[in-house]
C-alpha distance (Angstrom), angle and dihedral (degrees) to the residues before:
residue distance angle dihedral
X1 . . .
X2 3.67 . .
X3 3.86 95.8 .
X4 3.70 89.2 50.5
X5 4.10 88.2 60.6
X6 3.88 94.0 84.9
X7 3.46 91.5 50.5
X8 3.55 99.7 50.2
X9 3.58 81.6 47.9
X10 3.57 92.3 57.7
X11 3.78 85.7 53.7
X12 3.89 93.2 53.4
X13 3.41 88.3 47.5
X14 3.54 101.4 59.7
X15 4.34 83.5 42.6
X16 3.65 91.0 67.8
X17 3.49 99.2 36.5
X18 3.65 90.9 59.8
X19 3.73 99.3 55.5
X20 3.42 89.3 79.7
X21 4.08 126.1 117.2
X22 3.93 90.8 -109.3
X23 3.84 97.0 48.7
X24 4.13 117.1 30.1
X25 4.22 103.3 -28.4
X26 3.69 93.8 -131.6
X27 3.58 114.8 142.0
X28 3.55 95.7 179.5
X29 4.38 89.1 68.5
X30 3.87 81.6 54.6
X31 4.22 89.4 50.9
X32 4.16 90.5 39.7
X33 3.25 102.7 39.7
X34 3.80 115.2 34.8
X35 3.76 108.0 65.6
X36 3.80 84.3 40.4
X37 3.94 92.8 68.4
X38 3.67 101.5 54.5
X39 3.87 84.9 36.8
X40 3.62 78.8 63.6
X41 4.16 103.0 45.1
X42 3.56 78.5 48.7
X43 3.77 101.9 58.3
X44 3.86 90.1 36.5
X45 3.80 91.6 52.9
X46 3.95 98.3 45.3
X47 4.25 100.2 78.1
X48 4.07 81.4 46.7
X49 4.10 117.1 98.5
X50 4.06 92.8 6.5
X51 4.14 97.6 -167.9
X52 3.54 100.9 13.3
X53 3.78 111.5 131.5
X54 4.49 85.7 -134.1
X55 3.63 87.6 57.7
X56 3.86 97.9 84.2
X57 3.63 98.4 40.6
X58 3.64 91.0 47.2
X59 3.87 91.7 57.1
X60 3.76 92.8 36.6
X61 4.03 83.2 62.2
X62 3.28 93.9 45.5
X63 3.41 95.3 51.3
X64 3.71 91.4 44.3
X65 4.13 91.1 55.0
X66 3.93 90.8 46.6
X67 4.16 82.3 59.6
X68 3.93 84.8 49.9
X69 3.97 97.3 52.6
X70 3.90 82.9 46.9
X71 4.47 89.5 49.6
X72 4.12 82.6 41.2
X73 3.98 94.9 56.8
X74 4.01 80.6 80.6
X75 3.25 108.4 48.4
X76 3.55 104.1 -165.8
X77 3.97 102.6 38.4
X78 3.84 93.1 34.3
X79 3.71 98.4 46.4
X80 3.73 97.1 87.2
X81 4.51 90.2 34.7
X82 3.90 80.4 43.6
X83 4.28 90.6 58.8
X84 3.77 95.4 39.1
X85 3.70 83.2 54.8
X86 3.87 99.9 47.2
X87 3.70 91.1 35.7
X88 4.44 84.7 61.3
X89 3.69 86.9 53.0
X90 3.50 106.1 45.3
X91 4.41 80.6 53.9
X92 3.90 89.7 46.9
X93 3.95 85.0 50.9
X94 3.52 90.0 42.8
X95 3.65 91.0 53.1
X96 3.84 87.3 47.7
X97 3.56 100.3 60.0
X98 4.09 95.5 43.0
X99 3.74 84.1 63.8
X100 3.93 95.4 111.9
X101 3.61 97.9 -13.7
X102 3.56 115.4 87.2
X103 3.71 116.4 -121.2
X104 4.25 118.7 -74.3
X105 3.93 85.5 -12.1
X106 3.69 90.3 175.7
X107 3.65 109.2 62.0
X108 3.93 91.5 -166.1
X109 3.86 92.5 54.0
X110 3.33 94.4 51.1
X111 4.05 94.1 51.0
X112 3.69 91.5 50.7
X113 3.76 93.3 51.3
X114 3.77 89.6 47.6
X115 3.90 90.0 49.6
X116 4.16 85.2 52.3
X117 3.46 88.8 52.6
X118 3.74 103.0 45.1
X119 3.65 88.7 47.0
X120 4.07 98.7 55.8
X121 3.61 86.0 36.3
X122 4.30 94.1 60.9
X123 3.72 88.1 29.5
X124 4.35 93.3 60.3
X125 3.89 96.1 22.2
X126 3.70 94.7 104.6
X127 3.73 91.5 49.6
X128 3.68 102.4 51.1
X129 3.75 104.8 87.2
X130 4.18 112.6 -116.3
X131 3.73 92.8 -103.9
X132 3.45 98.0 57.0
X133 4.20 95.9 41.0
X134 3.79 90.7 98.8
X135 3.97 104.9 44.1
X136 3.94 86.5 44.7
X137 4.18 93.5 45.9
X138 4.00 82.8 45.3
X139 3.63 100.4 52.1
X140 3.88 96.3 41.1
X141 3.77 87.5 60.0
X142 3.58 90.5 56.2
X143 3.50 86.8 49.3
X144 3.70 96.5 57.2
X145 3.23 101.2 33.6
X146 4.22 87.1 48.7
X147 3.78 90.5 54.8
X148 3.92 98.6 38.2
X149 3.84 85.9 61.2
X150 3.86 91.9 47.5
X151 3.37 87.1 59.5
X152 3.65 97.6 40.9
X153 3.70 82.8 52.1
X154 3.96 91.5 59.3
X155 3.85 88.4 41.9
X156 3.92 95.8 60.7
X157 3.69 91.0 45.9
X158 3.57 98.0 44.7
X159 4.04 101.3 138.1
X160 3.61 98.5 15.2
X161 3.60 130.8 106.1
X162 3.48 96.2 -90.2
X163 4.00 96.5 43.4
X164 4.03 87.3 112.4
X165 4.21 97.3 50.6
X166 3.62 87.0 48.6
X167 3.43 101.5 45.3
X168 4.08 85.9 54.8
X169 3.62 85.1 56.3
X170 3.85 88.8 50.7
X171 3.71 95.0 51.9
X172 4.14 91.2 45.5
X173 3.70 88.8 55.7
X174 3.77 92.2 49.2
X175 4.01 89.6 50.6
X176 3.60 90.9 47.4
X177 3.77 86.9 61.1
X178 3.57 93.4 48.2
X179 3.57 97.5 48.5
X180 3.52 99.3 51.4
X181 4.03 94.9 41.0
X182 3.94 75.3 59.4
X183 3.99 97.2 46.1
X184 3.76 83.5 52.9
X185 3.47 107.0 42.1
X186 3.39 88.6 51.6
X187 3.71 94.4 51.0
X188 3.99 102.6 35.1
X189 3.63 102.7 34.9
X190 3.69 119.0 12.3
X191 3.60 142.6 -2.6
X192 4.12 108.1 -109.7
X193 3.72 123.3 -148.1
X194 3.72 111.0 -99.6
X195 3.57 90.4 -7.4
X196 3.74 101.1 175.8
X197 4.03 91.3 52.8
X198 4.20 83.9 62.6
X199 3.84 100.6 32.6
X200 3.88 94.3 43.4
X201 4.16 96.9 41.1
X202 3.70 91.2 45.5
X203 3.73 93.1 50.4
X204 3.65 105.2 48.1
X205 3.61 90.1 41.5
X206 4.09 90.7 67.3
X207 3.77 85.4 37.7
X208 4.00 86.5 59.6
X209 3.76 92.1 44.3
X210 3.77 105.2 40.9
X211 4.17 79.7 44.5
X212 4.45 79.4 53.2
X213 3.35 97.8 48.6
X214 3.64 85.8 80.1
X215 3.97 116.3 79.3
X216 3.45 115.6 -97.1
X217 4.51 113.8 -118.1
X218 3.91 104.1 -91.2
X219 3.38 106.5 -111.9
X220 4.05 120.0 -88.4
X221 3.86 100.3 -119.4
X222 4.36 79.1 51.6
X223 4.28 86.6 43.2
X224 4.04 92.1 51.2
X225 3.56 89.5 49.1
X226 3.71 92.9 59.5
């Protein structure tokens, strides 16, 4: 059961995806099927990393995006419920990947990520309506600085036994970026052509791999031998 979670997932996924106005225009697929696939990353990726000191703050910021896609569901009233929520998982992700790795490790990484940042930032600033200026400049910070210690997470393991996990991590955070520079280009500054097929893949891909870079449970016939 628990490896078919991603791929039901997967199936979700593509559920909510296609209730938007360019594919089928049904909002309810959006309603049924969108807190149901993190719900499932989530219960795939809680047996994984049993005693690591990530593992809570991973599923904390899991947990804390799930509330977001719930906020997000109304657009207008949830946008600003929807940040608050993201911006709590991107710091319980942060968190995560600090856990032996001390913080922005990788100097380079961290520039690039600012760059990123500063760049979307000055590119949808004259969208983003004056109330919402500070919340937005808040949360992408956490964003960057979230994904630049993903990656300096991979970077200090590079060649270790746990080079692969992290670089999972590394490649979530980088999605994450991508996903929401999406989300908000298409909001702020101009409507994107099937916008929710980008935003939506993009984002529950680094949801599946930040939820992989934690080990997977050793399998039972391998626990009973222990």
């Amino acid at each position: 059961m628990q490896r078919s979670l991603p791929w039901l997932a997967a199936l979700c996924a593509v559920g909510a995806i296609a209730s938007a106005p360019w594919a089928l225009n049904q909002p309810w697929l959006n309603f049924a099927f969108k807190p149901l696939t993190t719900a499932l990353l989530i219960a795939w990726a809680w047996p994984r990393g049993v005693g690591m000191a990530q593992r809570p703050w991973l599923l904390t910021g899991l947990a804390m995006s799930w509330c977001g896609d719930v906020a997000l569901m109304w657009p207008e009233r949830g946008f600003l419920p929807g940040l608050v929520s993201f911006l709590l998982a991107h710091l319980c992700y942060l968190v995560a990947f600090t856990r032996g790795t001390s913080w922005l490790a990788w100097p380079m990484a961290a520039a690039a990520y600012a760059a990123v940042a500063a760049g979307v930032l000055s590119a949808l600033w004259p969208g983003v309506p004056a109330a919402l200026r500070g919340p937005v400049a808040v949360y992408v910070l956490a964003l960057a600085g979230m994904a630049a210690q993903a990656a300096s997470q991979w970077r200090t393991r590079w060649g270790s036994a746990g080079a692969d996990l992290a670089l999972r991590a590394a490649a979530g955070g980088a999605l994450f970026m991508l996903s929401d520079a999406l989300l908000a280009t298409n909001r702020f500054a101009t409507p994107l052509p099937a916008a929710s097929l980008w935003v939506l893949a993009s984002y529950w891909c680094a949801q599946g791999l930040i939820g992989a870079s934690l080990p997977a449970p050793a399998p039972k016939a391998a626990q009973d031998q222990i």
